[in-house]
Z-matrix of the N, CA and C atoms (Angstrom, degrees):
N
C 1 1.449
C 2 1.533 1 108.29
N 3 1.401 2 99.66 1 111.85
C 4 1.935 3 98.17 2 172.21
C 5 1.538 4 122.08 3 -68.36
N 6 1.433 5 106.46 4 129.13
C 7 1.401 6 102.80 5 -174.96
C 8 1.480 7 100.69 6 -106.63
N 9 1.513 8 98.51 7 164.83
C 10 1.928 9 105.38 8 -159.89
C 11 1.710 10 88.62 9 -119.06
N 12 1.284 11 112.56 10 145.63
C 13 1.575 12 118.44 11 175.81
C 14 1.528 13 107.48 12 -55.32
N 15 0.810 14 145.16 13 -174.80
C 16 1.854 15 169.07 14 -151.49
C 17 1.054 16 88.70 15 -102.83
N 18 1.440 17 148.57 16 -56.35
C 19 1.698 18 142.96 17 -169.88
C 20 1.201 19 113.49 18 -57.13
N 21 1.624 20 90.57 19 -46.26
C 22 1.869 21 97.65 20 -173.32
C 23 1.354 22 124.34 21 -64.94
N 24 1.231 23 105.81 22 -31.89
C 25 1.783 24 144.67 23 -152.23
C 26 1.769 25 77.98 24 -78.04
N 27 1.789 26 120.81 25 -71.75
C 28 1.041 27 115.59 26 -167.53
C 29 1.933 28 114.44 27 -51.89
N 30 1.615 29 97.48 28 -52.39
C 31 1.285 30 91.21 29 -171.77
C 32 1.311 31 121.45 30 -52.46
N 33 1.803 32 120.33 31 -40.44
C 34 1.148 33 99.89 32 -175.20
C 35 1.685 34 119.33 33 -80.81
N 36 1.288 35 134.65 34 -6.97
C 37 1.381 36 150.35 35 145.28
C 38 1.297 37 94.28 36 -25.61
N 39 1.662 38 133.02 37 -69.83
C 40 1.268 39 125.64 38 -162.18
C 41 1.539 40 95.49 39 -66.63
N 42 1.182 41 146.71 40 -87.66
C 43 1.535 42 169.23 41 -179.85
C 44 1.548 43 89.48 42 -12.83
N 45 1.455 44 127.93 43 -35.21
C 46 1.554 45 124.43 44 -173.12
C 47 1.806 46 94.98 45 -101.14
N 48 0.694 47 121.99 46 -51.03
C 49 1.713 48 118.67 47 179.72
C 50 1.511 49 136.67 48 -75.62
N 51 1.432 50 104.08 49 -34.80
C 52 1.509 51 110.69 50 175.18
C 53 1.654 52 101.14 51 -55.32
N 54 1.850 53 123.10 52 -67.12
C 55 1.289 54 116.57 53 -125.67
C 56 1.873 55 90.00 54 -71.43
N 57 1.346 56 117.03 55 -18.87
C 58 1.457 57 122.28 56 -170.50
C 59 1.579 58 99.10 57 -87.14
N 60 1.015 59 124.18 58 -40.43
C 61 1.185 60 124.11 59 -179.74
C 62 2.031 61 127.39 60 -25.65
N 63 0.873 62 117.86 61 139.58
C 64 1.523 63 130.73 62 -165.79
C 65 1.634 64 96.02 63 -65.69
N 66 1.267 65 117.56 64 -41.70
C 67 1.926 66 134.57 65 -157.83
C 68 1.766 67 78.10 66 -78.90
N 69 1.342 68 150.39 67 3.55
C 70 1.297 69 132.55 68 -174.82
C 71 1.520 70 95.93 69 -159.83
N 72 0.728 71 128.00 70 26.66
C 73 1.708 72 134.22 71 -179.70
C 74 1.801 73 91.25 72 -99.17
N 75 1.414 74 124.16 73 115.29
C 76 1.052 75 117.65 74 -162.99
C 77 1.713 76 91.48 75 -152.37
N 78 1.018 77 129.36 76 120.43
C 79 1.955 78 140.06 77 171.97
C 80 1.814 79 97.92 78 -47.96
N 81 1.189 80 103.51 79 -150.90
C 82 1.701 81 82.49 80 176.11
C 83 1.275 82 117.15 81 -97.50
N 84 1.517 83 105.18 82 154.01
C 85 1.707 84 113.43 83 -172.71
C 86 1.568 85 103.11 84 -42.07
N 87 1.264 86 125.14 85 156.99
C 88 1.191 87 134.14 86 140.54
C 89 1.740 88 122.97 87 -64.82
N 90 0.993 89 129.79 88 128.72
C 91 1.398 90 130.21 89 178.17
C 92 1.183 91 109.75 90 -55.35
N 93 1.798 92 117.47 91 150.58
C 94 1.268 93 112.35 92 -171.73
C 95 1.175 94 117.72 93 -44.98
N 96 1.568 95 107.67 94 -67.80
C 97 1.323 96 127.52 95 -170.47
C 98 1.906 97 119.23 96 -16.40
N 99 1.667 98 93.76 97 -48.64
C 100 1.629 99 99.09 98 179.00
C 101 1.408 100 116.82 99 -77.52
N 102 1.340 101 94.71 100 -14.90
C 103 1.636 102 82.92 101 -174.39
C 104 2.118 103 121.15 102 -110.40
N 105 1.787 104 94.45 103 -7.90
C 106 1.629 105 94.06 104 166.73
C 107 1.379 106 139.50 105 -17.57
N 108 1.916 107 97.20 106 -59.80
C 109 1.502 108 93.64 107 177.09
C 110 1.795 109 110.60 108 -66.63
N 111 1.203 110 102.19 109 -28.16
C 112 1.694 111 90.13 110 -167.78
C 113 1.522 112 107.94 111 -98.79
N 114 1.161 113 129.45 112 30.89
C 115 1.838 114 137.81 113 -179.26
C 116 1.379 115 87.95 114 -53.44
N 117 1.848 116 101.86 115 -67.57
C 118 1.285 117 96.04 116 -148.02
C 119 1.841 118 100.58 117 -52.65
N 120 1.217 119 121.65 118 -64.20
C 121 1.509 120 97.69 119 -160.61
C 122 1.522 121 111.27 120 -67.05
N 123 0.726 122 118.60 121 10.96
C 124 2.112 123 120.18 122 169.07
C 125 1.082 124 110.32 123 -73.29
N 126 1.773 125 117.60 124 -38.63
C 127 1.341 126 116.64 125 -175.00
C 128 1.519 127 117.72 126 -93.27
N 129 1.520 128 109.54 127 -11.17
C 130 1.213 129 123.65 128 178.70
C 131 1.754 130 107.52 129 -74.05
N 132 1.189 131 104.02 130 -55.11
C 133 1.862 132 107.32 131 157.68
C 134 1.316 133 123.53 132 -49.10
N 135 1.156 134 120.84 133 -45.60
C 136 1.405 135 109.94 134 -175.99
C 137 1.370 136 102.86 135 -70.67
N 138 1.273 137 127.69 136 -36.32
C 139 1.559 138 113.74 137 -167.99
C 140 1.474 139 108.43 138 -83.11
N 141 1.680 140 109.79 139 -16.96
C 142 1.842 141 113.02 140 168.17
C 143 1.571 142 109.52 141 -58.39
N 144 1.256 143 105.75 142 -29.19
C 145 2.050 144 118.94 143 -158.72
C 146 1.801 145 80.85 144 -84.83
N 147 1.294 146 126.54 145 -66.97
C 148 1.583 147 130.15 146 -156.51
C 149 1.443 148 96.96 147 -53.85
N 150 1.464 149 126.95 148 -53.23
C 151 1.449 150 141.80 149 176.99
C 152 1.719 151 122.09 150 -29.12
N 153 1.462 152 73.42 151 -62.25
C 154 1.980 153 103.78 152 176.67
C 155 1.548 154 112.47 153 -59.86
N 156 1.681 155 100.92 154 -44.16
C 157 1.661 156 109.34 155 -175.06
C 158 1.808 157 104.37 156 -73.43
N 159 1.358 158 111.78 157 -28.45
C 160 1.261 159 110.96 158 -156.70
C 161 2.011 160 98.87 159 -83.04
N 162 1.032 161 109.17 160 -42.74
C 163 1.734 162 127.25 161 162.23
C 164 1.099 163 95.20 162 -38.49
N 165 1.483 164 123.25 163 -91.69
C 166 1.719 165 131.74 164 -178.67
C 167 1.706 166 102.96 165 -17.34
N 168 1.422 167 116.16 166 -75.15
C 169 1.170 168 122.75 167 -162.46
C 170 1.507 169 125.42 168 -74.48
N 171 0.874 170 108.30 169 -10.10
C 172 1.784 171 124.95 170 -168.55
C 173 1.567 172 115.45 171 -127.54
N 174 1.218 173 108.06 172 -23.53
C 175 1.564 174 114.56 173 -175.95
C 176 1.590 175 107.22 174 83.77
N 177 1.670 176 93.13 175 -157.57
C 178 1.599 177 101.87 176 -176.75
C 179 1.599 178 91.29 177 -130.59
N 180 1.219 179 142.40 178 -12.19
C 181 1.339 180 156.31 179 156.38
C 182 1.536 181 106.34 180 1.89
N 183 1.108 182 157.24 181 84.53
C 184 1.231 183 158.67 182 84.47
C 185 2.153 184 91.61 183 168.17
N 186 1.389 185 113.50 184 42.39
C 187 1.332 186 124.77 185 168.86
C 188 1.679 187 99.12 186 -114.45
N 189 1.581 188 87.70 187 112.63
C 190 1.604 189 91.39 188 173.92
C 191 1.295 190 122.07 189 -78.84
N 192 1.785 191 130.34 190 -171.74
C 193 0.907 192 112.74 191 -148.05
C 194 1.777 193 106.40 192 -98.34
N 195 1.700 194 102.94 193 7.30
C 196 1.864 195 102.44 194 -174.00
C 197 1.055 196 92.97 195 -90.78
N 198 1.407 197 133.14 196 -31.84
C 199 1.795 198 134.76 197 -170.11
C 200 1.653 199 100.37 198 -76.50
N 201 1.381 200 130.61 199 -41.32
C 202 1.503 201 126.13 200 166.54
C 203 1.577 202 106.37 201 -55.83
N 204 1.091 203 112.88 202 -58.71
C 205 1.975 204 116.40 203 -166.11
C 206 1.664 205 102.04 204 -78.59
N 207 1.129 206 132.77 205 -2.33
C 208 1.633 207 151.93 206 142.68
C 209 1.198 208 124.58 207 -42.36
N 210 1.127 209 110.57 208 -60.50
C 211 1.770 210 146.36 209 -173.73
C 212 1.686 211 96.49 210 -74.75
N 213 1.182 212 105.73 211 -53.67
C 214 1.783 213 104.47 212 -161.11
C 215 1.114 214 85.13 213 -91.79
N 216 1.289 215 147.87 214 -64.49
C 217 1.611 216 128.83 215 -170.67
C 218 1.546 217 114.93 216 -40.17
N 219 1.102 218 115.30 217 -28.19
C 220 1.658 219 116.24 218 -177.60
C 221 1.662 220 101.18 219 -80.19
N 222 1.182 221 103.87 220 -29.37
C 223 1.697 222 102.66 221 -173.27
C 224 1.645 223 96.01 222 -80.63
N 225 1.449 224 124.49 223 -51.78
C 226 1.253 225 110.02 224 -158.58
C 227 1.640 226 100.51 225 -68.82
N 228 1.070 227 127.02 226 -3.30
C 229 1.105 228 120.55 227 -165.02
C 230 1.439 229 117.30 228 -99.08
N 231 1.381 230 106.19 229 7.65
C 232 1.428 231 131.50 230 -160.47
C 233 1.147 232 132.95 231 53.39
N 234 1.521 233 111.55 232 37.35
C 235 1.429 234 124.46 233 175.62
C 236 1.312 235 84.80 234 86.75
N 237 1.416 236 167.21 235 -34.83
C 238 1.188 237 145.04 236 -128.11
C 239 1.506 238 126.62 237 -91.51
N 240 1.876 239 102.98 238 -13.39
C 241 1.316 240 118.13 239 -163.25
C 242 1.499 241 119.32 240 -71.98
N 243 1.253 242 141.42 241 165.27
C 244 1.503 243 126.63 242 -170.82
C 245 1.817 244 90.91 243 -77.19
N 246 1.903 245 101.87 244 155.11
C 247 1.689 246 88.94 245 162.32
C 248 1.674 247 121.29 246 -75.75
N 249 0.801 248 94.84 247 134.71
C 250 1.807 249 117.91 248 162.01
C 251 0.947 250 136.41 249 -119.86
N 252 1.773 251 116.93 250 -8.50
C 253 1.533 252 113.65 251 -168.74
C 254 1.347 253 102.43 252 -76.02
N 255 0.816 254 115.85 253 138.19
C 256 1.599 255 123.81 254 159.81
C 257 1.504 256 122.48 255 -141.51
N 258 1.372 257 91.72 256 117.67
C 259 1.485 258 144.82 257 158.44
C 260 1.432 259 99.01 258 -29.73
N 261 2.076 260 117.06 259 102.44
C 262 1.633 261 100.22 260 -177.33
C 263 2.003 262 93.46 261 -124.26
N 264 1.717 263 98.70 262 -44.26
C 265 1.718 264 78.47 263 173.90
C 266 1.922 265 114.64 264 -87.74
N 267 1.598 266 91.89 265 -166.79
C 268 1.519 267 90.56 266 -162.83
C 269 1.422 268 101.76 267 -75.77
N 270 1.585 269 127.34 268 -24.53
C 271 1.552 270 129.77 269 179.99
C 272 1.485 271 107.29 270 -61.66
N 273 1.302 272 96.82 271 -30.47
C 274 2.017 273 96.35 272 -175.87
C 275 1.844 274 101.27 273 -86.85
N 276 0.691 275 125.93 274 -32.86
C 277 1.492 276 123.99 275 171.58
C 278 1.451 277 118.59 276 -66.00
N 279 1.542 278 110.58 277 -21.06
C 280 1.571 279 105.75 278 167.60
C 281 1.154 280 114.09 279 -95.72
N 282 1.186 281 121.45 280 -43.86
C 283 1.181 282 128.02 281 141.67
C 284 1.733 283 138.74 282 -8.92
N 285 1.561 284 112.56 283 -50.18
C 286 1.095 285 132.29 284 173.90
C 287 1.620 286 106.37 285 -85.16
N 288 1.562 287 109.23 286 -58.00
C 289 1.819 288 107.74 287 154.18
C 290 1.288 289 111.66 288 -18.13
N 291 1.243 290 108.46 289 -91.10
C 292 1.640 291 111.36 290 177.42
C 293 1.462 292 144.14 291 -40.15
N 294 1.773 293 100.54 292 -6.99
C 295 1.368 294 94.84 293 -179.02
C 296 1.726 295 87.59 294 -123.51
N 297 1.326 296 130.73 295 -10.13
C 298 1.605 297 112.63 296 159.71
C 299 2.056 298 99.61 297 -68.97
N 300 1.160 299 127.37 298 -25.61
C 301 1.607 300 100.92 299 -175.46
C 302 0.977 301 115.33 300 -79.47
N 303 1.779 302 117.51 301 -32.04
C 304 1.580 303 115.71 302 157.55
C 305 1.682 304 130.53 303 -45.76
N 306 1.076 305 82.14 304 -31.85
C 307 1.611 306 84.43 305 177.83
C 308 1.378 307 118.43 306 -78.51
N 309 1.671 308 116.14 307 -42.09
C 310 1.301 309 113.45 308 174.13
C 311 1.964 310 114.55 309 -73.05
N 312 0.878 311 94.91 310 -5.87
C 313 1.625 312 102.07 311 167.54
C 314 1.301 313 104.86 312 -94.76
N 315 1.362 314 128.30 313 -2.37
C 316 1.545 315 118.36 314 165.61
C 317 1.318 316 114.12 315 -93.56
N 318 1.331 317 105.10 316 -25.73
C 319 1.634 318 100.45 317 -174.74
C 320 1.806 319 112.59 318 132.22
N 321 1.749 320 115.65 319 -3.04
C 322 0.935 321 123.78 320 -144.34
C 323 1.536 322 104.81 321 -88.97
N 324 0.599 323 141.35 322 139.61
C 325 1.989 324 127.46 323 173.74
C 326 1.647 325 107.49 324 -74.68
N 327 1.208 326 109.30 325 167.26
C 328 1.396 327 128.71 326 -155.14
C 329 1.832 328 99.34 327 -73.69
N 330 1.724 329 104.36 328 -40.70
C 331 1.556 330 102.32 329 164.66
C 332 1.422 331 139.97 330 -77.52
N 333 1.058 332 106.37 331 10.96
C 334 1.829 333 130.99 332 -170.42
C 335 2.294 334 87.63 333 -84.57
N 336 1.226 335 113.10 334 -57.78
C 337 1.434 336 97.83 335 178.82
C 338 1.236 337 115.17 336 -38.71
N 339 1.527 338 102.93 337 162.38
C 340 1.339 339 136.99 338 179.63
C 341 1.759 340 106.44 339 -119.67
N 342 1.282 341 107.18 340 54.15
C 343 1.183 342 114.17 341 169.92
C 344 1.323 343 111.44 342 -137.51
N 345 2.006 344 118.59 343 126.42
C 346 1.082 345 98.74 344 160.53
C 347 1.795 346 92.43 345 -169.27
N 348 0.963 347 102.53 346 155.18
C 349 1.815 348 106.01 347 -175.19
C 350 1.681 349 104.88 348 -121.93
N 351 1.118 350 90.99 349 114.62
C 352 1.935 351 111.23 350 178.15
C 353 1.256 352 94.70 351 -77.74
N 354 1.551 353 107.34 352 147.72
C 355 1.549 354 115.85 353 149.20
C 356 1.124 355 118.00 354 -94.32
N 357 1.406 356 116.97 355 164.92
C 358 1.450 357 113.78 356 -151.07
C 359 1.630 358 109.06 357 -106.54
C-alpha cells in the first residue's frame, strides 16, 4: 500500500471532505444578482464553516499561537483584513493548503486568502 506524505494526506482529506461537507451543503445557489451585496459576508462564512471544520478535523497540533490569532483576526474582521498569516511550520502549511482548497471549493478566488509571508 503506497503511502502519501502528511501534505498530501491533508490535501486530499480536504478534496474528500469539503465538497460533502455540511459548511457547503447548500439547495441551489442563489443567482448572483441576489446575492452581490452580501458576497462579501457569504464568503466570509464559508471560510468561518471550512476553518471550524478544518480545527475539528485536524486539530491545532503543531499550529502556533500567531498562525491561530492570524486565522481569527481575518475572520473577526470579516474577511476584510490584508493577508498576513503566514504559514512558518510544516503543520501550518498543510494546514493553510487545506484551507486555500476549501475555499476554492467554496467558490472563493485565489485573493480572498489570508495567507502571505513578507520579507523582512
Amino acid at each position: 500500500m503506497a503511502m502519501f506524505p502528511a501534505s498530501a494526506a491533508l490535501i486530499l482529506g480536504a478534496l474528500v471532505f469539503y465538497p460533502a461537507s455540511a459548511a457547503f451543503a447548500q439547495t441551489e445557489p442563489a443567482p448572483p444578482s441576489q446575492i452581490t451585496g452580501a458576497w462579501p459576508q457569504v464568503k466570509c462564512e464559508r471560510w468561518r464553516s471550512a476553518y471550524d471544520e478544518a480545527l475539528k478535523r485536524f486539530g491545532r497540533k503543531g499550529l502556533g499561537q500567531e498562525f491561530i490569532a492570524g486565522n481569527e483576526a481575518f475572520i473577526s474582521s470579516g474577511c476584510q483584513s490584508p493577508p498576513d498569516v503566514c504559514p512558518r511550520s510544516a503543520e501550518e502549511l498543510n494546514f493553510a493548503n487545506v484551507m486555500v482548497m476549501a475555499g476554492m471549493n467554496a467558490g472563493l478566488a485565489s485573493t480572498f486568502m489570508p495567507y502571505a509571508c513578507r520579507k523582512s
